[in-house]
Residue frames as qw, qx, qy, qz and C-alpha x, y, z in Angstrom:
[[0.315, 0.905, 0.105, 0.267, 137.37, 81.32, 72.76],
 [0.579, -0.085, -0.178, 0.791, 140.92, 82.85, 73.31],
 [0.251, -0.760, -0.307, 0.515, 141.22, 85.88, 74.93],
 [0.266, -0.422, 0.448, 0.742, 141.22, 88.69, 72.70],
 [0.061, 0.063, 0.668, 0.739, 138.91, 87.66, 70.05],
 [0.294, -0.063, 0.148, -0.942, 135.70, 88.71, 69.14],
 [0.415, 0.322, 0.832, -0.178, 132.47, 86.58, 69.93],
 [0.082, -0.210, -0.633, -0.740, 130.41, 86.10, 66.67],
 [0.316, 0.289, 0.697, -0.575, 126.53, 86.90, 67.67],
 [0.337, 0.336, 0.811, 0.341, 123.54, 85.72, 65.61],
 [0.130, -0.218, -0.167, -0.953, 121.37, 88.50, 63.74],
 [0.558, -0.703, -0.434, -0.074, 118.32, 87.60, 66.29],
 [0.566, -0.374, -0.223, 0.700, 121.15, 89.37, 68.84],
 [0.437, -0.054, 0.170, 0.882, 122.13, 91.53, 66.91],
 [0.288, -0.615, -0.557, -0.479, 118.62, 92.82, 66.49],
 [0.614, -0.620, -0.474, 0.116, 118.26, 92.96, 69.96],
 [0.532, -0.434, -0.215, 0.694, 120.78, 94.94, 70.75],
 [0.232, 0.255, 0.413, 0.843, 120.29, 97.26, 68.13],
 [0.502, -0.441, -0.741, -0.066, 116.97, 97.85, 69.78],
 [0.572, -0.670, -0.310, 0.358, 117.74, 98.20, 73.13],
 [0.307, -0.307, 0.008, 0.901, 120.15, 101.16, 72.03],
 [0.063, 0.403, 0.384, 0.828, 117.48, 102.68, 70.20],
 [0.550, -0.616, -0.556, -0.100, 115.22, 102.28, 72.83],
 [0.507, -0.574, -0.184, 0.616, 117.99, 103.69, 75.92],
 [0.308, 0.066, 0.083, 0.945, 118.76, 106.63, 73.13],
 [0.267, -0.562, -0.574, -0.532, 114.77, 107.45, 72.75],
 [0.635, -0.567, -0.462, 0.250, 114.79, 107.41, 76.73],
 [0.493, -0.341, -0.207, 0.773, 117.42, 109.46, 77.34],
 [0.146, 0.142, -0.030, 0.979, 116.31, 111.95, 75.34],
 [0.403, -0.793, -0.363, -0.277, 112.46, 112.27, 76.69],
 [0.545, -0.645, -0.333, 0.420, 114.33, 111.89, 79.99],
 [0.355, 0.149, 0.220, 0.896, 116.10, 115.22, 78.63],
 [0.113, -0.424, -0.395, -0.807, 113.33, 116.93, 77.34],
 [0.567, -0.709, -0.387, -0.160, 110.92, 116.32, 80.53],
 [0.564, -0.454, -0.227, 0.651, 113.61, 117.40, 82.83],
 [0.161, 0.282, 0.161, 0.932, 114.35, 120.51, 80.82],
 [0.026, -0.522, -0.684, 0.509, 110.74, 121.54, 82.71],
 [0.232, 0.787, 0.465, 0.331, 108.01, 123.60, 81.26],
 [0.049, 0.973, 0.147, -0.173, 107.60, 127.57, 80.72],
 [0.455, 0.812, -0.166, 0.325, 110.74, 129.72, 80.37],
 [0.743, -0.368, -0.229, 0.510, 114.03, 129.53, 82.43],
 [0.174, 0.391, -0.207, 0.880, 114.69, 133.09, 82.38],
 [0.459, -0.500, -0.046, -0.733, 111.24, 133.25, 84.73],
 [0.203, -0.128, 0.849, -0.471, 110.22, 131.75, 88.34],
 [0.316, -0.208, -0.460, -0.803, 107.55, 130.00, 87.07],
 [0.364, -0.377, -0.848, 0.074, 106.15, 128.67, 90.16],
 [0.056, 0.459, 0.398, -0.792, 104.67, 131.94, 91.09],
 [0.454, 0.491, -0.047, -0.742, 102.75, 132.40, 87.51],
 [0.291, -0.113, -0.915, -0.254, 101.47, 128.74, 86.97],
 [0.685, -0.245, -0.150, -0.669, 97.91, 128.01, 87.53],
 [0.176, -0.078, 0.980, -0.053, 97.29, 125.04, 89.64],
 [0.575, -0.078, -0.109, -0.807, 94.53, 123.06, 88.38],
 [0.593, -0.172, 0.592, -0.518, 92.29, 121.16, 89.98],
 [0.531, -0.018, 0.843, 0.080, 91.57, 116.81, 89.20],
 [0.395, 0.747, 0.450, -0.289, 88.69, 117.72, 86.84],
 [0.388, 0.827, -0.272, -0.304, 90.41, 120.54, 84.69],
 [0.262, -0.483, 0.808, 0.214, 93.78, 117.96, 84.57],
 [0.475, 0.251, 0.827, 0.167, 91.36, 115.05, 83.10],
 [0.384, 0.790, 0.200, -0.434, 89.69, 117.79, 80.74],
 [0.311, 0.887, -0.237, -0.246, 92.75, 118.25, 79.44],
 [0.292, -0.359, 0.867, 0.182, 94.01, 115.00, 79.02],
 [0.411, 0.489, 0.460, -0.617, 91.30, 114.48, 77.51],
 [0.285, 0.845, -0.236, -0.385, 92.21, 116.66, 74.29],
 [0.018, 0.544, -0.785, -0.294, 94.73, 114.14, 73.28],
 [0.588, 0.342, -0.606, -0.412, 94.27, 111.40, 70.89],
 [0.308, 0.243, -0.911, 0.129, 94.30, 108.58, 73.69],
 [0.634, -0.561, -0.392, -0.360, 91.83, 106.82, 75.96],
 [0.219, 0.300, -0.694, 0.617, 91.87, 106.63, 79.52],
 [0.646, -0.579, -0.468, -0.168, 90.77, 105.37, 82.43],
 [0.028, -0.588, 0.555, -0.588, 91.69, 107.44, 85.44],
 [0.634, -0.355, -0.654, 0.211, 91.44, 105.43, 89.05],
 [0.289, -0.921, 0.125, -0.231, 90.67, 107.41, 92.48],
 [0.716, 0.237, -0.321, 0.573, 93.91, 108.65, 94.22],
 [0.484, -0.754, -0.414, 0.163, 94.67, 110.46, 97.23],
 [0.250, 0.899, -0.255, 0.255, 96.20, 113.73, 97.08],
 [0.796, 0.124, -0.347, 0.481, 99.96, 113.30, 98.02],
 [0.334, -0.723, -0.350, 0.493, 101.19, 115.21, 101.22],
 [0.111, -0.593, 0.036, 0.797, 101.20, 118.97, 99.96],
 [0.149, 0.255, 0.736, 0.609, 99.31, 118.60, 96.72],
 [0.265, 0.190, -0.040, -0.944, 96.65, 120.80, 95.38],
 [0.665, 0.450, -0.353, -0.480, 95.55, 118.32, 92.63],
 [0.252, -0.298, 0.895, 0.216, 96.36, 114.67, 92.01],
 [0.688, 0.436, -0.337, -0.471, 95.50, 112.43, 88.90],
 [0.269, -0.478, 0.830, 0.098, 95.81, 108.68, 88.15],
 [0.769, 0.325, 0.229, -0.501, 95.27, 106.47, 85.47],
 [0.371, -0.149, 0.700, 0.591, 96.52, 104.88, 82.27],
 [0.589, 0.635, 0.039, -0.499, 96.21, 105.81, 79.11],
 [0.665, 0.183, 0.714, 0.119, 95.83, 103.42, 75.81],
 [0.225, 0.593, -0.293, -0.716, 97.37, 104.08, 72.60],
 [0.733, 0.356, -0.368, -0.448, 96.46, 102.96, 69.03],
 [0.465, 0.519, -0.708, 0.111, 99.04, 100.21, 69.06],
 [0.730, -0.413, -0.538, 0.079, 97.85, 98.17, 72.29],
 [0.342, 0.389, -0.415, 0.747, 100.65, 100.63, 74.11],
 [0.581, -0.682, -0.444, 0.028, 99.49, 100.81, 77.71],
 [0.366, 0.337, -0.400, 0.769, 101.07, 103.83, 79.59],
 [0.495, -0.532, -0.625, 0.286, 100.48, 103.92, 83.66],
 [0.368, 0.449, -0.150, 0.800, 100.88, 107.35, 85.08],
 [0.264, -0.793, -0.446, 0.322, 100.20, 109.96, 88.20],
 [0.298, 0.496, 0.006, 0.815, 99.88, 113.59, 88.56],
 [0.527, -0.521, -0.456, 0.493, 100.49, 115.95, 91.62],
 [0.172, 0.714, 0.100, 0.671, 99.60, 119.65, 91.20],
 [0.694, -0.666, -0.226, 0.155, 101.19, 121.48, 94.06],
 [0.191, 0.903, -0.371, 0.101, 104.40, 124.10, 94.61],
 [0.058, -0.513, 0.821, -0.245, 105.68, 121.38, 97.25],
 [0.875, 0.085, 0.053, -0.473, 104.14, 118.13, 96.50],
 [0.386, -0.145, 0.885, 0.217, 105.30, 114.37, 96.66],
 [0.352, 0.121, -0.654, -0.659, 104.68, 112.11, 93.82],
 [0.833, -0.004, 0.115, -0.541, 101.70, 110.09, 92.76],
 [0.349, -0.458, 0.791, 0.207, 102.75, 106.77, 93.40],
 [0.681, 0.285, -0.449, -0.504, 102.13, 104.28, 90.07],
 [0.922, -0.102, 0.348, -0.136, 100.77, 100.72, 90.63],
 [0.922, 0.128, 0.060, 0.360, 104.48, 98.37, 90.10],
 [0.764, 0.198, -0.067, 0.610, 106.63, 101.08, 89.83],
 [0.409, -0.681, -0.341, 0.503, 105.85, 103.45, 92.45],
 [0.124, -0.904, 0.218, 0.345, 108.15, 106.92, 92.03],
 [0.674, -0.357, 0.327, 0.558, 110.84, 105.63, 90.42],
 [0.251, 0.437, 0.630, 0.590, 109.72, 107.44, 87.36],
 [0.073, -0.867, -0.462, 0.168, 108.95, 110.76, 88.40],
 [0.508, -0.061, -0.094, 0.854, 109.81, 113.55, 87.44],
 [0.050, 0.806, 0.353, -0.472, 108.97, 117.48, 88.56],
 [0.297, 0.553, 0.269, 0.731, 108.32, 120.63, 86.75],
 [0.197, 0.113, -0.191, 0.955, 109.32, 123.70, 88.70],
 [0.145, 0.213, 0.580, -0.773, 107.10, 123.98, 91.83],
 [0.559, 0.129, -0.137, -0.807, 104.13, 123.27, 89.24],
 [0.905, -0.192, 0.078, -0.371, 103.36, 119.57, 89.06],
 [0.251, -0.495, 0.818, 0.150, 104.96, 116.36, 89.16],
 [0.849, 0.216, -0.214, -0.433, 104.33, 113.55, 86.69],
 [0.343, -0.455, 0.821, 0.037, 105.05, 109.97, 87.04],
 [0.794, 0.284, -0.177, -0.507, 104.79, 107.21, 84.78],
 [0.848, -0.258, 0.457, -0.080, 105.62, 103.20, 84.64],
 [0.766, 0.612, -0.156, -0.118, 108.27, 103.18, 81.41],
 [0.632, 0.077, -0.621, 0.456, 111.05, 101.67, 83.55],
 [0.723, -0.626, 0.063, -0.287, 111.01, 100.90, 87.23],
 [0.298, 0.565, -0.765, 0.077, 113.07, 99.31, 89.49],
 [0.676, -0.053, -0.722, -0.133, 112.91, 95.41, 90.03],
 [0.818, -0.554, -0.156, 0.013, 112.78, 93.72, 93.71],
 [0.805, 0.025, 0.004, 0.593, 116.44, 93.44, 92.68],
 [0.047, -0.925, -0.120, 0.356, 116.35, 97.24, 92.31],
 [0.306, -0.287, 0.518, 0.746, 117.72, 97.32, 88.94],
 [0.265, 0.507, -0.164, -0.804, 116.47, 99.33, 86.42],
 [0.133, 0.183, 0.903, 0.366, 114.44, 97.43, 83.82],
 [0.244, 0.146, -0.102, -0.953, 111.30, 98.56, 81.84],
 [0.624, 0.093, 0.067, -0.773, 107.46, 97.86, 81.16],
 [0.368, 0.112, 0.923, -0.004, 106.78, 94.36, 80.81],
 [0.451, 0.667, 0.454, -0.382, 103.27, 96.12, 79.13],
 [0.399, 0.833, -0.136, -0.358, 105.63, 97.37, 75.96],
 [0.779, -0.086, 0.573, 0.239, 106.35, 94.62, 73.52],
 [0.660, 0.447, 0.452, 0.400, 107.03, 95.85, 70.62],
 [0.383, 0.092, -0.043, 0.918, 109.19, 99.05, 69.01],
 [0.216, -0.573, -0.378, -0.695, 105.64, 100.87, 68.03],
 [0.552, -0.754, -0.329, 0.136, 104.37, 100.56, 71.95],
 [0.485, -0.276, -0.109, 0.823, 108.02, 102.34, 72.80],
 [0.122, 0.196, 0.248, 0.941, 107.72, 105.09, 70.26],
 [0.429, -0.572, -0.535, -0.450, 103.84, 105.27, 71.42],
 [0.558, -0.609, -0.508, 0.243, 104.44, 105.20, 75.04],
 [0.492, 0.026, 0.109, 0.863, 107.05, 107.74, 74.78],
 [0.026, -0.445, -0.476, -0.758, 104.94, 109.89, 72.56],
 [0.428, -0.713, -0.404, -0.380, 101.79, 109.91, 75.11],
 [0.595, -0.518, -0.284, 0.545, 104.18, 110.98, 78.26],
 [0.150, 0.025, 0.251, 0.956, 105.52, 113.78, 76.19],
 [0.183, -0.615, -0.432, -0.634, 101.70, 115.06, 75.09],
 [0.486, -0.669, -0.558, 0.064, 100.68, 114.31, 78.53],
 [0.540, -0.503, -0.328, 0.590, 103.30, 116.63, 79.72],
 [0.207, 0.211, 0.490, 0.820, 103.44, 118.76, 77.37],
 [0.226, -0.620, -0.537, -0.526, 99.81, 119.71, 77.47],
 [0.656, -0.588, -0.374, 0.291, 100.19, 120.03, 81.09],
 [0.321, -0.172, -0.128, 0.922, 102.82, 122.34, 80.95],
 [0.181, 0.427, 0.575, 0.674, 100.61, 124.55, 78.82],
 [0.445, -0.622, -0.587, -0.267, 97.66, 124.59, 80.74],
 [0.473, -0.781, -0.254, 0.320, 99.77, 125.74, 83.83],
 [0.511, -0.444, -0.013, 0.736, 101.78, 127.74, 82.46],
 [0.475, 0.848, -0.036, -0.233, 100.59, 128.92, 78.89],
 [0.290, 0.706, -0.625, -0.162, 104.01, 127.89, 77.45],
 [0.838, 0.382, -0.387, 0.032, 104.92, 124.28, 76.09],
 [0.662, -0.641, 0.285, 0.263, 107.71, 122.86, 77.60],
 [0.057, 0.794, -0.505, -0.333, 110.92, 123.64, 76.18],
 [0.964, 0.192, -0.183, -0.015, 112.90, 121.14, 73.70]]
């Protein structure tokens, strides 16, 4: 090929890539929306968030449309609360996750992809979940467990309820879009 011209790529590629940018645009914006953190940003809300305890956290995971099997976890240093399990959506969709209720809490770590996936909500919990990790190589690369677009759009989905509901519960307000 001379330098300069464009490589031709078959529509099995071209698929693929198409994909993968729907997939990294879907990402970024949960990773948006979950950072944006729960309650109102005019307020401090880590002084008028409930913490709640392992029990109320599965109650109310509960409530959503998915199954789960939680696993025991030890509470992370400065945690109130901690959660861990995975939860199983229509679609075969398998999402790992932890939760750490606590003003100054570390995260719960998730079996394969530890922390790298964590993220906090203003001094009220942290969540962490296993939709990309990083490799031995310590590059960024995602679920081996989510083959197929539905699992994305599913896995996606049940992090978002999970937090979502979560914010609620401690705070009484949704998290923001």
């Amino acid at each position: 090929m001379q330098k300069g011209m464009l490589r031709k790529i078959s529509m099995d590629q071209m698929g693929y890539l198409m994909a993968k940018y729907v997939y990294t645009m879907l990402l970024s914006i949960l990773c948006g929306y979950i950072l944006a953190g729960c309650g109102n940003s005019q307020k401090d809300i880590g002084d008028q968030t409930e913490l709640l305890n392992a029990a109320e956290v599965k109650q109310t995971l509960r409530r959503l449309p998915y199954r789960y099997e939680f696993r025991p976890v030890a509470r992370p240093e400065g945690a109130y609360s901690a959660v861990a399990g995975t939860a199983f959506g229509r679609f075969g969709t398998v999402v790992h996750f932890g939760i750490a209720f606590g003003r100054a809490t570390k995260a719960v770590p998730v079996p394969q992809a530890g922390i790298d996936s964590t993220l906090g909500y203003r001094r009220t919990f942290i969540f962490t979940d296993d939709l990309q990790f990083r490799n031995a190589n310590r590059e960024l690369v995602t679920s081996p467990l989510l083959k197929t677009a539905a699992q994305w759009r599913e896995a996606i989905e049940i992090s978002v309820q999970i937090t979502d509901r979560l914010c609620k519960s401690a705070t009484g307000e949704p998290c923001p879009v």
